[in-house]
N, C-alpha and C positions, 0 to 999 in steps of 0.2 A: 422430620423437618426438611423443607426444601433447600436444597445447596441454593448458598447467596454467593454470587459473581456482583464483581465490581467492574465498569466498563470506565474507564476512563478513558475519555473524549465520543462519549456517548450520541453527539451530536452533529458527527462527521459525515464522508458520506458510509464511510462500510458501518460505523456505529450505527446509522437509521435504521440498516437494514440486519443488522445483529442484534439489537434488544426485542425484536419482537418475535426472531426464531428461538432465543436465550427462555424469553416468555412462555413460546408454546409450548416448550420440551418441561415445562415447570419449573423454572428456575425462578429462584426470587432475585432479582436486577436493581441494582445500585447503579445510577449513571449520571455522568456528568457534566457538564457545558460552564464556561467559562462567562455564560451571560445568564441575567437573572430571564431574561426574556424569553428563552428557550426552554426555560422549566418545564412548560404543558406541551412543549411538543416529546419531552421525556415522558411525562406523564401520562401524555394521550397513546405511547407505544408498551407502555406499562409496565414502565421503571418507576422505583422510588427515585427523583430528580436531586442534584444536589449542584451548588457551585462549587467549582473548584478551582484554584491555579495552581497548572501543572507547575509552574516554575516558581511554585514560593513551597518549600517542605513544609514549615507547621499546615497550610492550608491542604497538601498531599496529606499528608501525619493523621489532621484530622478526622479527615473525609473517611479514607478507608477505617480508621479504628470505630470510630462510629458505626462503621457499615459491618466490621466484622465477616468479610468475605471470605469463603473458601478457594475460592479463586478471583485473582485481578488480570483482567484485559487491560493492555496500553493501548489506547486507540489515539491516540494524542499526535495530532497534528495542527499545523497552520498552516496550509497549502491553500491561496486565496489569490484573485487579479487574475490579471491576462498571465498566461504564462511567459517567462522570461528566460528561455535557455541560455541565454549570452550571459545574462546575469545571475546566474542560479544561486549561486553562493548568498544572493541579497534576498532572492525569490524563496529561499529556503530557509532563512537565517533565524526566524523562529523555530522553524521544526528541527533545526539543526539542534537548535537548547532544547527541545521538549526531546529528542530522541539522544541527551547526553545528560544534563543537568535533570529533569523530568524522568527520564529513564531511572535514573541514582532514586528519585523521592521515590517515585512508587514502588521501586526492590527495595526500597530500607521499609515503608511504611509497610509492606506484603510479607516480607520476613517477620517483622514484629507481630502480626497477627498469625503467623503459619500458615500464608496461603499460596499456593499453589500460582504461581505466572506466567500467562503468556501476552507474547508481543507483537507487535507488527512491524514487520522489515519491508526489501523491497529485493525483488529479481526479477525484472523487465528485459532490456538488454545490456545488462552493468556486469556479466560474467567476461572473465578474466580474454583479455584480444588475444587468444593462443590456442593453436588446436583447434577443434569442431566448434562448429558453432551449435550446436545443445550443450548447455551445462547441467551437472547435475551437484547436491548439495556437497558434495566432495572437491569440487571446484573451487577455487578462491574469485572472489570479486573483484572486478577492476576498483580499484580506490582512485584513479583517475589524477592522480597526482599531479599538483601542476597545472590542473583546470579552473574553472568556475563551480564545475561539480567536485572538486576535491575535497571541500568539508563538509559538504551532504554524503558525500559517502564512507568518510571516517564518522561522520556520527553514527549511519547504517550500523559501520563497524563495530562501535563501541555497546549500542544496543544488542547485537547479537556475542559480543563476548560476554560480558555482564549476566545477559541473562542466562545462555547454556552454562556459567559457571555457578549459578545460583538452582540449576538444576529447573528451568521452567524449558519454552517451548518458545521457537522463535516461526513465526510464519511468514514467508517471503512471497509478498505477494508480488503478481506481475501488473499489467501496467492496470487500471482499472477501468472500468465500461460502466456505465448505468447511470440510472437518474442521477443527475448533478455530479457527476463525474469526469465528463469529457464536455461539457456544454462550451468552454471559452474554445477547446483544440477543435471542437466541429466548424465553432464560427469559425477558427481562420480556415478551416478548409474551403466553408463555403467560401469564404473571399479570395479564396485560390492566395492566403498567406502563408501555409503549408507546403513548400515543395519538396520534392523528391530529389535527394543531394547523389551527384554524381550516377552509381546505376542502382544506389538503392539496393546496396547489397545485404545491409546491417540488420540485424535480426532482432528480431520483440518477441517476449510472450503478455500476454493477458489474461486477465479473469473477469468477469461478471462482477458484479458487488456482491449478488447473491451469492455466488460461488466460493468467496472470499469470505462471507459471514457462514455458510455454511460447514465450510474447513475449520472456522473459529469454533466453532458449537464443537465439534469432533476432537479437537486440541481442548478443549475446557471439558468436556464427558472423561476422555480417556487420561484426563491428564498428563497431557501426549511430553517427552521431552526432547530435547535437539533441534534442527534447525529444519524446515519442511521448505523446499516448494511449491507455492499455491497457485500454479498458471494452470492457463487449457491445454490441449494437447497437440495446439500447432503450432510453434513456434516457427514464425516467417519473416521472410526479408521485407524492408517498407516499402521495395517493389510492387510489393504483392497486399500488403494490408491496407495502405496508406491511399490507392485506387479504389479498392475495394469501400473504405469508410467515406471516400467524398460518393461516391455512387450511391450510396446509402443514406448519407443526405441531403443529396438530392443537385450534389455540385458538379462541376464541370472538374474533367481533371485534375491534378496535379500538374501544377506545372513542375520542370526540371530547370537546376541548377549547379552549374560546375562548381565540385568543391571546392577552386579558390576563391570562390565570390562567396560560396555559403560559408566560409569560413571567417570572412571578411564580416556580411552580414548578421549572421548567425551565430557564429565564432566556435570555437575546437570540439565542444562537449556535442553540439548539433551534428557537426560533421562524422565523429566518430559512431554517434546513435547510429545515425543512416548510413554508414557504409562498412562498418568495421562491429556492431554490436554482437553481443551475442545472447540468444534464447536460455532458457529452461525447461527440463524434464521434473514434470511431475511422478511418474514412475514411484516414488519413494512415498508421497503421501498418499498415492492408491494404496500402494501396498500395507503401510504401517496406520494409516488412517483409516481406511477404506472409503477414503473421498472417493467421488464420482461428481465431476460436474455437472449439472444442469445444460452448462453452455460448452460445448470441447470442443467447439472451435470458434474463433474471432469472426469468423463467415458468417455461423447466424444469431451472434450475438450482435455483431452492429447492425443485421436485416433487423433483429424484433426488436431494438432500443432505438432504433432510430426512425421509425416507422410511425 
């Protein structure tokens, strides 16, 4: 019989591009989407389609018992709109419940049938402002205490204690690339409403969508457990990426802005992204996964996605 995986938030953007590698490898795919309307775009990547809300349990409860999965994917996000760094806290405040309240349904509904979980976290440039700027999963996270982003990253938190305690796999992905992923952050570049804070010293890592669903498939095969980094292999200052992705799309520079005004504008969570962030070392999910990105570096993942 085919192992049954259950994706919940099947209809996101790394969900698009995970149910149909989930598909090829032969898995039978249970996915989910919070809208009746979405059901045939589940179905046309060749999932059995279900609704679901992530934030009511019996609707969690039932979905999975029904599905009987050997393993459950959290893909469950509300990440939507222009982006709002100043106001992240409000920008995030759904997914902040779906990766706390939502995380809790789908570990209780996953235990109850015996299956196997992983999740999706985040490691972009949110490692701890001390030391090198590569982190690796031995690092603690900045929790940003005191910002706008401080309860988007206690939820991170809580999602990745929950589940390495339940013995599943947490996968940190870095910042994301690809179809419907970066379309609001291009536009502002093109309108030159992205600048470069201060000398742009602050460092990102990324991944592909692909690259990200890819690692997914390799964490649900191995029933991989603990915490993974899923970036590319260059983690860079926004000196350096942030020129690079308006070039790409085809915009005029970056403009530059001293961080008291981008602070002013922008406010603290911006400021410290761009000048104080810090990267990730995948190192660990080569080695224990045997991931290999398609994309290894940001260079010619935003040439072929933005082309």
């Amino acid at each position: 019989m085919a192992v049954r995986v259950f994706v919940a938030g099947g209809t996101g953007v790394v969900g698009r591009r995970l149910v149909p590698q989930l598909v090829a490898r032969g898995y039978q795919v249970t996915a989910t989407t919070t809208s009746a309307a979405k059901l045939g775009l589940l179905g046309d990547l060749g999932a059995e389609a279900v609704v679901m809300d992530g934030l009511d349990a019996a609707s969690v409860g039932e979905a999975v018992a029904k599905a009987r999965p050997d393993v459950v994917v959290h893909q469950m996000t509300a990440i939507a709109g222009k982006p709002d760094i100043k106001h992240m806290d409000r920008w995030f405040a759904t997914t902040n419940r779906l990766r706390t309240e939502g995380t809790d349904h789908l570990l209780a509904a996953a235990e109850a049938t015996d299956a196997h979980f992983v999740a999706q976290s985040y490691a972009s440039w949110n490692g701890v402002h001390e030391g090198g700027w590569v982190k690796t999963e031995e690092d603690p996270l900045d929790l940003m205490t005191g910002t706008a982003a401080g309860p988007g990253m206690e939820a991170v938190r809580h999602v990745e204690d929950v589940v390495v305690q339940a013995g599943g796999a947490v996968l940190r992905y870095g910042g994301l690339y690809g179809p419907g992923a970066t379309d609001d952050q291009v536009e502002l570049v093109r309108k030159r409403q992205f600048p470069l804070v201060g000398r742009g010293t602050g460092y990102s890592s990324w991944v592909h969508l692909d690259d990200a669903a890819s690692a997914t498939v390799l964490a649900v095969e191995q029933k991989a457990t603990g915490v993974f980094n899923i970036v590319d292999d260059e983690p860079a200052p926004a000196g350096e990426w942030l020129p690079h992705l308006a070039r790409c799309a085809g915009a005029k520079p970056p403009l530059r802005v001293p961080t008291w005004l981008a602070r002013l504008l922008a406010g603290e969570v911006a400021v410290r992204m761009m000048t104080e962030g810090r990267g990730f070392s995948n190192a660990k999910a080569k080695r224990e996964l045997g991931w290999e990105p398609r994309y290894p570096s940001w260079r010619q993942g935003f040439r072929e996605s933005l082309v």
